[in-house]
N, C-alpha and C positions, 0 to 999 in steps of 0.2 A: 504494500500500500504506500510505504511512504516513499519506491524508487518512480511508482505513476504519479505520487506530487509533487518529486521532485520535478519529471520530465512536464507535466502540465505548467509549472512555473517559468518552467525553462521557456516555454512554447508562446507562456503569456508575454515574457518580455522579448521574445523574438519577435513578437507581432506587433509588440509596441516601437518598438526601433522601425521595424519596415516600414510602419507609415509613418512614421516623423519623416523618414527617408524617402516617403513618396512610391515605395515600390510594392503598385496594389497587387501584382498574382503572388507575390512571398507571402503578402500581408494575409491572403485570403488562404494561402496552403495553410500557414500558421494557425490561424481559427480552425481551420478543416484539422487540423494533428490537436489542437485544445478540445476539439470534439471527443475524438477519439481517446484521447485520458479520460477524458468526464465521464463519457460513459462509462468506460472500462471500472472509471472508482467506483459509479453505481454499484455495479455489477459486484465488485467486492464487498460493498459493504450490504447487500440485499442476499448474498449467501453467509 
């Protein structure tokens, strides 16, 4: 649990740098990879 919060924080601040930087399809992978932790913690913490 806590290497998918690390990799989800990771993901937040990569996403926050791409658009300060202007660079919208990083920006939008990034959301799309923050997705996929979130869920994934659901999913941990629902079993």
């Amino acid at each position: 649990m806590k290497d998918l919060t690390n990799k989800y924080e990771q993901a937040k601040q990569n996403s926050i740098m791409f658009m300060s930087n202007g660079q919208i399809s990083a920006y939008l992978n990034s959301l799309l990879e923050m997705n996929k932790y979130k869920r994934l913690m659901v999913a941990v913490i629902a079993n």
